[in-house]
N, C-alpha and C positions, 0 to 999 in steps of 0.2 A: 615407351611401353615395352615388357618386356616379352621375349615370346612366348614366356610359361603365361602371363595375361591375357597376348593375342588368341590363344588356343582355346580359352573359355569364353570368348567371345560368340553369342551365336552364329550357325553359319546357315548362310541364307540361299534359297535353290530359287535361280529363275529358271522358267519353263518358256522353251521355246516353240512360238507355235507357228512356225513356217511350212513344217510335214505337213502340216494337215490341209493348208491351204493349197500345196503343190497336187494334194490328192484331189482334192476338190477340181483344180484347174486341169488335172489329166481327163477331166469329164466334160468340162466345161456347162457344171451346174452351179448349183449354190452351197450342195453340199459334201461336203462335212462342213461345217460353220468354223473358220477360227474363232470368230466371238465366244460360242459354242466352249471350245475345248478351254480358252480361255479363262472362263468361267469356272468350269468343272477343276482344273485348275488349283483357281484361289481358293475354293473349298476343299481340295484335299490336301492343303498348306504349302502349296508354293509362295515365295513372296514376294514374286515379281512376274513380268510376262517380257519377253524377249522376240521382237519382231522386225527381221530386218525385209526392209523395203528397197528391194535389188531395181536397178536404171531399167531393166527390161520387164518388170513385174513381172516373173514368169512364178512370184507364190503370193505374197501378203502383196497385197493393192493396197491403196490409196485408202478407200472405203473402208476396207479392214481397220486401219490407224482411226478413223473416225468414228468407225464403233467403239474399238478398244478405249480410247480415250473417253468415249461418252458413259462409257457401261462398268469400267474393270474399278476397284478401289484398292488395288496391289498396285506400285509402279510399275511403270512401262518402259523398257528398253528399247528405246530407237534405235535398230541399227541400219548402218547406211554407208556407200562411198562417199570420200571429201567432194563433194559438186555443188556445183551453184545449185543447181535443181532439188538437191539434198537439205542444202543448207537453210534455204526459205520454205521445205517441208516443216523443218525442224523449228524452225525460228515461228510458224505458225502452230502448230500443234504443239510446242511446249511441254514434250515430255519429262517425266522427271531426269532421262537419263539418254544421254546422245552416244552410240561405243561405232567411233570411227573402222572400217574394216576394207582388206582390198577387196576389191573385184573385178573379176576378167569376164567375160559374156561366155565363153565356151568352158567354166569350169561348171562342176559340179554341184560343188560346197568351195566354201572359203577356202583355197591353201594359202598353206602358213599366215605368216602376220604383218599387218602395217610396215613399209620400211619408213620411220620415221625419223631418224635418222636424216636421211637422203633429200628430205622434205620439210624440212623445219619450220623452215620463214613462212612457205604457205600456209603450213598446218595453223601455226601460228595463228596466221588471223584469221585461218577459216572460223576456228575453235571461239577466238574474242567474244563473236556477237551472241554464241552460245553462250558461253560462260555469263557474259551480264544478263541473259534474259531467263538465268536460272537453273541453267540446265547442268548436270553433272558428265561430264565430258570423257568418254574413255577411250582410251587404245589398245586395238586388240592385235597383239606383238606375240613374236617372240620372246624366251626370254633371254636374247642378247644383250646383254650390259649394255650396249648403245642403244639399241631402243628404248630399253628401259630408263636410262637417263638422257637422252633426246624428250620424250613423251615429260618426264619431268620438267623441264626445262620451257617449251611451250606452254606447262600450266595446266594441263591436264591433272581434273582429280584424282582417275582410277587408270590402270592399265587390268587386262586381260591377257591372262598368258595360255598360248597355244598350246593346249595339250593334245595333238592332231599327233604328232610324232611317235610319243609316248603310248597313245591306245593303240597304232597300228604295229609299232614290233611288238606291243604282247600278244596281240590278237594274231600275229604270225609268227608268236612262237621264240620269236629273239629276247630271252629273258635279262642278257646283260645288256646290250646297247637298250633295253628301255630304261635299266637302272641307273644307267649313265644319263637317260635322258632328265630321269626325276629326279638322280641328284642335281640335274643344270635346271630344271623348274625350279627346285628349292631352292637353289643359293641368288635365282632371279626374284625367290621370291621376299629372300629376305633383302636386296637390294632393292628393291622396288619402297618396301614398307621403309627402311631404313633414309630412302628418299622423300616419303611423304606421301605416296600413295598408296592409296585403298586396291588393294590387290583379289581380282577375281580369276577364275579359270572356267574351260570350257575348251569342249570339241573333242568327239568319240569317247565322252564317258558312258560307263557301264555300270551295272551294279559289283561285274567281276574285277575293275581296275578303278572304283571310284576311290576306295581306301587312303591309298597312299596319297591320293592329292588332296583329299580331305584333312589328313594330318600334317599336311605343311599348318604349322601354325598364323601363321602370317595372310594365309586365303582366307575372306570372308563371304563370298559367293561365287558359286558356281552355277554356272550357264547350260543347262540341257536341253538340245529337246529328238532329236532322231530317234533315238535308244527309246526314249520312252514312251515317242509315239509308237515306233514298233510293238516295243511290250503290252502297249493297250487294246491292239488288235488279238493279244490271247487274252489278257486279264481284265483289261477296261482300263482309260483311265485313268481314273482315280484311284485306284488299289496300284496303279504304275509309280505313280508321283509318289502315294504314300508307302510305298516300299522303300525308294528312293530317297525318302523323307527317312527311314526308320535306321539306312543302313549309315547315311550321314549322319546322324545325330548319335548313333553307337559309335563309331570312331570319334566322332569329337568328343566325347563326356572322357 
C-alpha cells in the first residue's frame, strides 16, 4: 500500500476516558461516570474508548472495565503494564484491543514509551495468550527504529508512537526541535507500516498541534483524552470530541 492510499484511509479518534475518572476519585464519589463520558463519547463519533487500568487504580477501576465492556458498542482499548495481574484482567475481559505501556507509581501520565527492545523474550510471551484469545496487541513506544522493529518482531499488531515530546516543545515555544521531532514521528511512522504495523499516535494532542500528526499518512488512529476532557469543562463534551472530529477529518481529506 502506497502512502498516497494510506492517507485516504479513515482516521479513527479513540477517546480516553481516564480524566474523568481521576476527577471522580479526587472526591471519592461516584461522580463524573466514566461509563457516562464514555458513552457521550460514541455518539459524538469517537470510535473507540481508551482506558488504561494503572496497578494502583488511582483512575479507571476494575468496575469501570466491566461497565465499559457491558454497555459501550465502539472498541475498547485496554490499556495496562505487562503483569501477571494485567494479563489475566485482559485474558478475562477480552477486549478488542490490549496497548501494552510503562508505568512507574510516582509518575503522573505515562513518560515516554515501552523499551521494548530491552524486553523481548518476556514481551514475547506475555503478548502469545493475548494474541490467541483475540486481542489486537499494541506497543506504545517511541519512535526509535529499535522499538519499532523489536515490537514487530514479538508479533504485535499495532504500535503507538509517543507524541509526548513533540506537544511539549511546541507548547514551550521550541518550534525547531519539535520539527525535528515530527520529522523522527514520520519517518517511525513509515518504518513501522513499512514493517507490518498498524500505526497509531497519542499523548498531548491538541486541537493547536493535532495537524501535522494527522498528516503523516501512515497513522490511522489517534489516541486522546486530557485535552478534551479539559475542553469539555468550557464547551461540553460532545462539541469537544466533535471539534476534534472536524479538525481531523479536514487535514485528512
Amino acid at each position: 500500500m502506497t502512502p498516497t492510499s494510506v492517507a485516504h484511509r479513515p482516521l479513527r479518534l479513540g477517546m480516553n476516558i481516564d480524566h474523568v475518572a481521576t476527577v471522580r476519585n479526587a472526591r471519592g464519589s461516584a461522580w463524573p461516570d466514566p461509563l457516562r463520558a464514555a458513552l457521550l463519547a460514541e455518539a459524538a463519533g469517537a470510535d473507540g474508548i481508551t482506558a488504561h487500568l494503572r496497578e494502583d487504580r488511582r483512575h479507571i477501576r476494575d468496575g469501570d472495565i466491566d461497565a465499559l465492556m457491558a454497555a459501550i458498542s465502539i472498541p475498547l482499548n485496554f490499556e495496562c503494564a505487562a503483569t501477571a495481574d494485567m494479563q489475566a484482567l485482559a485474558l478475562r475481559y477480552k477486549p478488542h484491543a490490549v496497548c501494552l505501556v510503562p508505568e512507574k507509581r510516582e509518575e503522573r501520565t505515562t513518560e515516554g514509551g515501552l523499551d521494548v527492545a530491552s524486553d523481548e523474550t518476556r514481551l514475547a510471551e506475555f503478548i502469545a495468550p493475548l494474541r490467541a484469545a483475540g486481542a489486537r496487541v499494541s506497543m506504545f513506544i517511541s519512535h526509535d527504529p529499535r522499538q519499532i522493529e523489536a515490537s514487530a518482531r514479538i508479533g504485535a499488531a499495532v504500535v503507538e508512537l509517543h507524541t509526548g515530546l513533540y506537544s511539549e516543545l511546541l507548547a514551550d515555544g521550541h518550534v525547531e526541535p519539535a520539527q525535528r521531532e515530527l520529522a523522527a514521528l514520520r519517518r517511525g511512522a513509515q518504518l513501522a507500516h513499512a514493517a507490518g504495523l498498524e500505526v497509531h499516535a497519542g499523548h498531548g494532542l491538541t486541537y493547536e498541534n493535532v495537524g501535522p500528526i494527522v498528516a503523516i499518512p501512515e497513522v490511522v488512529e489517534l489516541n486522546i483524552g486530557h485535552f478534551l476532557i479539559g475542553e469539555a469543562i468550557f464547551r461540553g463534551l460532545g462539541p469537544a470530541i466533535e471539534e476534534m472530529r472536524r479538525r481531523m477529518d479536514e487535514v485528512r481529506k
